[in-house]
BAFI-3210 file (N, C-alpha, C; in Angstrom, 3 decimals, decimal comma, padded with zeros to 6 digits):
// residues 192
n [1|2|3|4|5|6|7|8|9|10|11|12|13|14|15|16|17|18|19|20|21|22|23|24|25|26|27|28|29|30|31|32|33|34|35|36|37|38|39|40|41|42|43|44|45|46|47|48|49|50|51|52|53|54|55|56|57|58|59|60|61|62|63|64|65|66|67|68|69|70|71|72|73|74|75|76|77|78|79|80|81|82|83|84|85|86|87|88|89|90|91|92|93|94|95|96|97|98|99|100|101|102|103|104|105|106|107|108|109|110|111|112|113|114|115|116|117|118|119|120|121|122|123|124|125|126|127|128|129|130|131|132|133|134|135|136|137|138|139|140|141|142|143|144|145|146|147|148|149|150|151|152|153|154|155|156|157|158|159|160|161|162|163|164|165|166|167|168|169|170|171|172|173|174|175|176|177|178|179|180|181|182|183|184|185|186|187|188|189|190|191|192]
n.u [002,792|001,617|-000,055|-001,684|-002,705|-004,221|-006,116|-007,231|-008,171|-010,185|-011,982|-013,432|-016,047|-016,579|-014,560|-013,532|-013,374|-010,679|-007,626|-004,407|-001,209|002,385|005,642|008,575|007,865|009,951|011,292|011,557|009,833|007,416|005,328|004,793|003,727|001,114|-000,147|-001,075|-003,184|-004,908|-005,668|-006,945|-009,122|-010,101|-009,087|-010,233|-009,505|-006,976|-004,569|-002,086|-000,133|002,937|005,721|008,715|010,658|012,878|014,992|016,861|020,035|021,467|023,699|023,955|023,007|024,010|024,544|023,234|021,272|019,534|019,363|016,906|015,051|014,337|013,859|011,699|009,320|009,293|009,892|009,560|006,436|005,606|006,026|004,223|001,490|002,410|001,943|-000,757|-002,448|-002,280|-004,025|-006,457|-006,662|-007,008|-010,074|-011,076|-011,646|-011,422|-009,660|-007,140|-005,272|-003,222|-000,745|-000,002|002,269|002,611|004,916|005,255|004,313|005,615|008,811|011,998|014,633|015,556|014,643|015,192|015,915|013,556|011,645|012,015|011,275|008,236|007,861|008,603|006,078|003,900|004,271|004,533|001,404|000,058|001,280|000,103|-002,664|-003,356|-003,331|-005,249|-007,268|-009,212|-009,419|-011,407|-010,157|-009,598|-007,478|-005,745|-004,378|-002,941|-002,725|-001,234|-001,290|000,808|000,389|-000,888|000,725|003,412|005,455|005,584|005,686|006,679|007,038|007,266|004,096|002,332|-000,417|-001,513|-001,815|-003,283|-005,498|-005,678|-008,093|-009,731|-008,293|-009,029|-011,536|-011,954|-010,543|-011,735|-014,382|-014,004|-012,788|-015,285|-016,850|-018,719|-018,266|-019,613|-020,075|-017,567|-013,947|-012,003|-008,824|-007,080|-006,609|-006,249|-004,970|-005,165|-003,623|-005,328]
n.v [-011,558|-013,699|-016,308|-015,450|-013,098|-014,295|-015,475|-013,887|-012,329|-014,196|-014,173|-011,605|-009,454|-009,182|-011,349|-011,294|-009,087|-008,213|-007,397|-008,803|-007,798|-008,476|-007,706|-005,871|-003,115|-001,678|-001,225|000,651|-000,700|-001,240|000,631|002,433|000,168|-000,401|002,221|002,119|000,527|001,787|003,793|002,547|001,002|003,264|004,182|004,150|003,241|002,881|000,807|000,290|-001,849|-003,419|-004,226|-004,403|-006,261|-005,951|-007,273|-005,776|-004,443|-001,098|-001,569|-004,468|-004,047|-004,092|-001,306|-001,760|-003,519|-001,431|000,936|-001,205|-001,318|001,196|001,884|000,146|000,443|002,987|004,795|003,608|003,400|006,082|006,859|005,457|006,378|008,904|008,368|006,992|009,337|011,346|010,375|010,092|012,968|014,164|013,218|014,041|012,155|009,692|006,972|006,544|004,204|003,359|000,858|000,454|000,106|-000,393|000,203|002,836|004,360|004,221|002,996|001,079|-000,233|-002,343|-002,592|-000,017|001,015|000,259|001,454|003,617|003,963|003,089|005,865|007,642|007,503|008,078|010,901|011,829|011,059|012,733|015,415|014,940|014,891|017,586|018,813|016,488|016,733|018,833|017,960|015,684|013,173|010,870|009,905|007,444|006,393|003,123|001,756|-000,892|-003,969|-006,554|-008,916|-011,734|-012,824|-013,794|-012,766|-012,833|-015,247|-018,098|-016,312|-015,659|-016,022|-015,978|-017,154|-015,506|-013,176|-010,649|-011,825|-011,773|-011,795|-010,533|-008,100|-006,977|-006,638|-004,581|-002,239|-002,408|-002,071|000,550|002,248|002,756|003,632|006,301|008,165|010,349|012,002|012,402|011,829|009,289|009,553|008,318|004,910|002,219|-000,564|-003,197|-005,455|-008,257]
n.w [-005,926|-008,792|-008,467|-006,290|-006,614|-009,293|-007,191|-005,868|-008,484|-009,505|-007,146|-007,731|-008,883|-011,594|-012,978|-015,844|-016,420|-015,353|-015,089|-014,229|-013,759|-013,145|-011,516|-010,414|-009,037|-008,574|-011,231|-014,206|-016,219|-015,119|-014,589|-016,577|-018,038|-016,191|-015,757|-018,438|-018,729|-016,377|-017,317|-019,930|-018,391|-016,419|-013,911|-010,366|-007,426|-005,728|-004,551|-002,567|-001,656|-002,139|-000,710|001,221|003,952|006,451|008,902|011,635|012,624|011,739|011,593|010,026|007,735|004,041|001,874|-000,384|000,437|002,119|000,098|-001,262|000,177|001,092|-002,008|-002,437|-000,338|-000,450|-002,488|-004,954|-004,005|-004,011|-006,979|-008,246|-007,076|-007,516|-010,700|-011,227|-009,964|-011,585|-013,167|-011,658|-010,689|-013,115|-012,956|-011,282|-009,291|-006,899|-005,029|-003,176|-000,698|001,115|002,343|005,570|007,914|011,339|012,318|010,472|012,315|014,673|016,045|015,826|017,293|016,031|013,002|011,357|008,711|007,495|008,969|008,364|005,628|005,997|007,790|006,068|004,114|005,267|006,019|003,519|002,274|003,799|003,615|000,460|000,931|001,011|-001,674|-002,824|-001,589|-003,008|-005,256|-005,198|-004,097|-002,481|000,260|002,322|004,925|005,992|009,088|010,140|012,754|013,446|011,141|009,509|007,173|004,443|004,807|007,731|008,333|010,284|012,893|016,127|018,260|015,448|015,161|016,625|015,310|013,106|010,932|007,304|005,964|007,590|007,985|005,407|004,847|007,022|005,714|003,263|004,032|005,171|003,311|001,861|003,121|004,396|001,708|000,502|002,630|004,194|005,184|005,952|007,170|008,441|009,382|011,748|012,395|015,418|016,779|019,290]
ca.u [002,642|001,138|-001,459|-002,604|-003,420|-005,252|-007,223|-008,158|-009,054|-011,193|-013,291|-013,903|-017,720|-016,483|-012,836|-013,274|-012,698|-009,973|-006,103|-003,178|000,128|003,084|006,345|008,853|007,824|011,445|011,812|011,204|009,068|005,996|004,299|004,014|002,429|000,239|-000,716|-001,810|-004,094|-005,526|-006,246|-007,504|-009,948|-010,761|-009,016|-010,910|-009,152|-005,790|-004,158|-000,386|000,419|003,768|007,503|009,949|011,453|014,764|015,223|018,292|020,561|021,881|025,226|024,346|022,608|024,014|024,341|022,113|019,461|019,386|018,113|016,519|014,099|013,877|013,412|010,404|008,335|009,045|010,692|008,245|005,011|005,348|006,059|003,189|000,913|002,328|001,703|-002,407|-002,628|-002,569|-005,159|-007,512|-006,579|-008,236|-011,488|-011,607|-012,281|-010,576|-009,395|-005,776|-005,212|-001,812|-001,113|001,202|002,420|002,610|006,391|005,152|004,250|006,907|010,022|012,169|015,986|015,752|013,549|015,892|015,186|011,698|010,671|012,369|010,345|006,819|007,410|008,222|005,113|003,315|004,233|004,462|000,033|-000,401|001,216|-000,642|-003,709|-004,218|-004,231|-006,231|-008,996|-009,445|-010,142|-012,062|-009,725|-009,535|-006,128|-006,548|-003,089|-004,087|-001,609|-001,634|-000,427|001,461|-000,503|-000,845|001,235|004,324|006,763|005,895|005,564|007,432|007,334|006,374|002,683|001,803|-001,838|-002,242|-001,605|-004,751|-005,735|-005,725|-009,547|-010,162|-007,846|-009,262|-012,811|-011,664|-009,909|-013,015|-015,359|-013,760|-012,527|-016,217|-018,091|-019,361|-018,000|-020,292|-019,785|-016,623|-012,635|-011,277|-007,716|-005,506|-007,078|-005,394|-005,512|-004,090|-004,296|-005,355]
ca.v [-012,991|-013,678|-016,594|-015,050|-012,475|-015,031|-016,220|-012,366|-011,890|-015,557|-014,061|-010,587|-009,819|-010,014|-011,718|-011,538|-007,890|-007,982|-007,459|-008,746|-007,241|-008,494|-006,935|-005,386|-001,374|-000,118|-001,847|001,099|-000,852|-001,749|001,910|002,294|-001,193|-000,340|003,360|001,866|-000,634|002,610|004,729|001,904|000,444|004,165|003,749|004,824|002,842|002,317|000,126|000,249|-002,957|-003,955|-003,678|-005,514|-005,961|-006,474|-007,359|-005,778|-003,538|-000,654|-002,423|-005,550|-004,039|-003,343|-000,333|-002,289|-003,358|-000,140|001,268|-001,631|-001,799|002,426|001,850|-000,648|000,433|004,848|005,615|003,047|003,460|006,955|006,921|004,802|006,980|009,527|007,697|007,324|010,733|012,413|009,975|010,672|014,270|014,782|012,883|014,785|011,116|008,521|006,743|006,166|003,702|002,691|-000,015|000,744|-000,446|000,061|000,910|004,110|005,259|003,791|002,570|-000,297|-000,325|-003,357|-002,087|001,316|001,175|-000,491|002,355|005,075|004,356|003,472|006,954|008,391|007,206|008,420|012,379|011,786|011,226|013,856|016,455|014,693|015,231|018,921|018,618|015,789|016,757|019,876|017,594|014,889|012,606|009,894|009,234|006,635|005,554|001,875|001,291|-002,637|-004,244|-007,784|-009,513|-012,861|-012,697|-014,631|-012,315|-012,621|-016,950|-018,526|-015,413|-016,237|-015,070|-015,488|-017,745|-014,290|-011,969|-010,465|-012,594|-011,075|-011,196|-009,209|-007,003|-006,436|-006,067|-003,427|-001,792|-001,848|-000,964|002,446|002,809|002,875|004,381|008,173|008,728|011,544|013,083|012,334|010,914|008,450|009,699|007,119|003,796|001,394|-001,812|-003,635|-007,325|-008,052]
ca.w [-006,030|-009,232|-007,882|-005,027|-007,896|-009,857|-006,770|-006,117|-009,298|-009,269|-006,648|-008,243|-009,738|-013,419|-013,231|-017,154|-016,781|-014,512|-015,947|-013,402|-014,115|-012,215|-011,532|-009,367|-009,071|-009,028|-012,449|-014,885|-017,340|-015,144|-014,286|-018,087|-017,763|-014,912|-015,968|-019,774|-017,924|-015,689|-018,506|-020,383|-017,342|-015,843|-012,073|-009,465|-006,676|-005,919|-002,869|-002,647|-000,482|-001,879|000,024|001,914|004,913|006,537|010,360|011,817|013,275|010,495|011,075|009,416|006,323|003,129|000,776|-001,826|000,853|002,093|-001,304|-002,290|000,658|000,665|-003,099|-002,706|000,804|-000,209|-004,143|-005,958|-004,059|-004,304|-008,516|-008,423|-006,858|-008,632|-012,158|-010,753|-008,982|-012,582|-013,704|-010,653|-010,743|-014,021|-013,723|-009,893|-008,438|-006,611|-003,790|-002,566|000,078|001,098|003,587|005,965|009,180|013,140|011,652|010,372|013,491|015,835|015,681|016,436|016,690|014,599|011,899|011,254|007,259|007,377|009,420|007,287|004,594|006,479|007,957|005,096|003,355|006,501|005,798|001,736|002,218|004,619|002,503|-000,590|000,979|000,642|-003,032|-002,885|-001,141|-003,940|-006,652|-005,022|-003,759|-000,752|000,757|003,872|005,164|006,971|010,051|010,099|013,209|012,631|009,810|008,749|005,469|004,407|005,650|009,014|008,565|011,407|013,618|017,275|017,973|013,995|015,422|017,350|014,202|012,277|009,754|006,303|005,602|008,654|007,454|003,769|005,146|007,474|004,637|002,661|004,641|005,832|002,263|001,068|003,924|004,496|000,781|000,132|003,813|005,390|004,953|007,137|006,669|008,914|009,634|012,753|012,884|015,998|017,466|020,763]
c.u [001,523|000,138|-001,782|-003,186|-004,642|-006,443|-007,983|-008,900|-010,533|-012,545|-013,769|-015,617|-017,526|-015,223|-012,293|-012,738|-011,399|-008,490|-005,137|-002,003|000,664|004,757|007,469|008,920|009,345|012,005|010,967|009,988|007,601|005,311|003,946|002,800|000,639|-000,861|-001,616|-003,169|-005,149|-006,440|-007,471|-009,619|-010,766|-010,797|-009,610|-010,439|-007,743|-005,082|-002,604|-000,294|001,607|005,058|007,931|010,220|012,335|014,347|016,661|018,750|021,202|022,940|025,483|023,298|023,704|023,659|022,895|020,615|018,794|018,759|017,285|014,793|013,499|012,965|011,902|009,481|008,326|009,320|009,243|006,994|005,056|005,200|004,862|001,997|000,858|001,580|000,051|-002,866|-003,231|-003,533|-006,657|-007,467|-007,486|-009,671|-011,749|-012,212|-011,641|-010,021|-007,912|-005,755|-003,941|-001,971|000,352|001,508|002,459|003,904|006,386|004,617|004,849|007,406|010,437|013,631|016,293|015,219|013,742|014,972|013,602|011,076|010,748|011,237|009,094|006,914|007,169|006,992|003,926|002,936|003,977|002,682|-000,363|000,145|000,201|-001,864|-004,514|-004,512|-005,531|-007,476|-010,111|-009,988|-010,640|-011,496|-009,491|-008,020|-006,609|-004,459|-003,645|-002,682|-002,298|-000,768|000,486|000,367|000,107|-000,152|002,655|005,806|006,789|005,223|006,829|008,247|006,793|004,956|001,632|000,158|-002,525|-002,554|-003,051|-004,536|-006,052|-007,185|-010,186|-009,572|-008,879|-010,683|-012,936|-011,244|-011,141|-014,028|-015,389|-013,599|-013,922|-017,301|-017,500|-018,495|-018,360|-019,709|-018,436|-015,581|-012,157|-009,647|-006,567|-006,688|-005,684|-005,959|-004,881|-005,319|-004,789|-004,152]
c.v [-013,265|-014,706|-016,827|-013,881|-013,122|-015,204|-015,085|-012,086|-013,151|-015,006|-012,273|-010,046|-009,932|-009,715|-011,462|-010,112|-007,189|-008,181|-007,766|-008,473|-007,766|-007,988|-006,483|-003,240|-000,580|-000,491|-000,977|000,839|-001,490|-000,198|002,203|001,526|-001,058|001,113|002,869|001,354|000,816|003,396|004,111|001,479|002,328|003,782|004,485|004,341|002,411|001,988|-000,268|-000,589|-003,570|-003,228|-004,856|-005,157|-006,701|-006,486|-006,907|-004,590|-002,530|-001,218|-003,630|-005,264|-003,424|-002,274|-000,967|-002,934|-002,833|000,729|000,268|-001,963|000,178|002,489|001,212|000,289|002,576|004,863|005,347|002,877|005,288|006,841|006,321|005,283|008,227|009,429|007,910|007,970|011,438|011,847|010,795|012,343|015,057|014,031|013,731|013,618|010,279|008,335|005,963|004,891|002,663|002,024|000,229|-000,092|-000,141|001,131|001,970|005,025|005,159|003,535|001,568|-000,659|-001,547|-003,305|-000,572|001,827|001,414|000,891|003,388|004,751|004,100|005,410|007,687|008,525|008,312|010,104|012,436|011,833|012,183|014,594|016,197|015,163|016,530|019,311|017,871|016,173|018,178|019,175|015,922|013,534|012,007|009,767|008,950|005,864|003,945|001,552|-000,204|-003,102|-006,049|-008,372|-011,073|-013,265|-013,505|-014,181|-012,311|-014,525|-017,295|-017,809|-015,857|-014,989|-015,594|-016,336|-016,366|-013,118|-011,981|-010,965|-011,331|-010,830|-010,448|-007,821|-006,135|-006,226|-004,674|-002,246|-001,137|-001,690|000,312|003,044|003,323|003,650|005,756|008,586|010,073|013,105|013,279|011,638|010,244|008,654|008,779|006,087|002,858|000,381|-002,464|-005,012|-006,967|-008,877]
c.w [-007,033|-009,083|-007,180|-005,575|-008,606|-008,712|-006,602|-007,446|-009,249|-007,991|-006,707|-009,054|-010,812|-013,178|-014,586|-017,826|-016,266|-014,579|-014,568|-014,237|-012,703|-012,129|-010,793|-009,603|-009,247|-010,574|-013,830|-016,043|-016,872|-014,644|-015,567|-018,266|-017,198|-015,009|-017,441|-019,622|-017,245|-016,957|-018,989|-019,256|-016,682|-014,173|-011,341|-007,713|-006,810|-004,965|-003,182|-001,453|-000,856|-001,323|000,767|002,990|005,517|008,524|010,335|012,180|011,941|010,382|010,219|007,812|005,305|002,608|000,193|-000,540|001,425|001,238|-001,633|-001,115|000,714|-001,262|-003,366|-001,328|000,118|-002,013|-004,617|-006,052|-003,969|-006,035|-008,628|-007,827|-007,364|-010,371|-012,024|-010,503|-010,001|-013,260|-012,827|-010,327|-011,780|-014,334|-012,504|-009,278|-008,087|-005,562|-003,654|-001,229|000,433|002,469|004,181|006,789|010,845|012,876|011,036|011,248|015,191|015,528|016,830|015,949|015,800|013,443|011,131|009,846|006,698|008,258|009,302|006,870|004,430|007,071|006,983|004,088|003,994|005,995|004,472|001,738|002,564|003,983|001,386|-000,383|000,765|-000,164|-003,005|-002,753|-002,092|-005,470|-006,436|-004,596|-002,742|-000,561|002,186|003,652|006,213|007,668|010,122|011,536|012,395|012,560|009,443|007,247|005,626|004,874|006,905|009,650|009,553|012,621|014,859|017,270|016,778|014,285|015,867|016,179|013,458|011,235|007,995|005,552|006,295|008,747|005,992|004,112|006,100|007,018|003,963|002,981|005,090|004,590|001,468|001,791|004,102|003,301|000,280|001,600|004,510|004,550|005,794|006,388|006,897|009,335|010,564|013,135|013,532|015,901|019,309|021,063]
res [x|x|x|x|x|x|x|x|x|x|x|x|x|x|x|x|x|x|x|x|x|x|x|x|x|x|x|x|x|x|x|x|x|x|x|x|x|x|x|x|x|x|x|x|x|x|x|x|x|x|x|x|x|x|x|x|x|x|x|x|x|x|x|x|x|x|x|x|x|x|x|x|x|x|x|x|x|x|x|x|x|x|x|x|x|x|x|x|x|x|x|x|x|x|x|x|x|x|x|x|x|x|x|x|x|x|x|x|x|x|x|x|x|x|x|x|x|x|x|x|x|x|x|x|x|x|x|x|x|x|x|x|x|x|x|x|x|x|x|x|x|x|x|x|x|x|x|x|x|x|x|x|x|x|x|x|x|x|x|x|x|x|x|x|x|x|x|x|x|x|x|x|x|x|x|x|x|x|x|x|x|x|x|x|x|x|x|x|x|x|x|x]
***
């Protein structure tokens, strides 16, 4: 959502240095985009929060939104961690942090897809990590329970759901603490 981009960048410490790219990841011509920008800038952080999701039984999905929600939540945040991996691989620095869901660590006969490709994300880090941690690398998977965000607008509950700044401070505060000593590898965030 390119301005909810802008307003992120708007409250950044220098917005003037701060490039938005927008996109859809399974669309071959933005990891070029997105890697030129890395190079360029020198990434040292990288937060994979986009995907989709589908309510429903496998009987009432499609072929096409079948791949197209595997393609966005598992294909394209992997390539895209891929694409950054080989950046942060050769300076030996950097921090991963994918946002996941409850849905990568349970399931929910209505959520078949959606919780393919949170699991799959799930094992895809935890293998990643044993490189990682050889050339200085953070990977933090963040289990989210239901979140305040627009996909889950006119859900019952959504007053009860964690608000999204209590999310992103939770985020970055684990993402930034015991750097020197320690990894917070899975991060869980429920509601009451």
């Amino acid at each position: 959502d390119e301005s909810e981009l802008i307003k992120t960048v708007e409250m950044c410490k220098n917005p003037e240095n701060t490039t938005v790219i927008t996109g859809d990841l399974r669309d071959s011509h933005v990891m070029p985009r997105l890697s030129y920008f890395a190079d360029l800038y020198g990434v040292q952080y990288l937060v994979c929060c986009a995907g989709e999701y589908l309510h429903g039984s496998l009987s009432e999905y499609s072929i096409k939104q079948v791949r197209d929600i595997l393609g966005s939540n598992l294909m394209a945040t992997i390539e895209l961690i891929q694409w950054i991996y080989e950046r942060m691989h050769d300076t030996k620095y950097g921090s991963i942090i994918h946002i996941n869901s409850v849905a990568g660590k349970s399931i929910d006969s209505k959520e078949p897809v959606y919780c393919a490709g949170k699991h799959g994300m799930a094992a895809f880090l935890k293998a990643l990590r044993f490189d990682a941690r050889q050339h200085n690398i953070r990977v933090m998977d963040v289990f989210l329970g239901a979140t305040q965000t627009p996909m889950t607008e006119g859900r019952d509950g959504y007053e009860k759901m964690i608000d999204v700044q209590t999310a992103a401070y939770l985020i970055y505060t684990n993402a930034i603490m015991y750097q020197k000593t320690a990894q917070i590898e899975e991060l869980h965030i429920g509601r009451f």
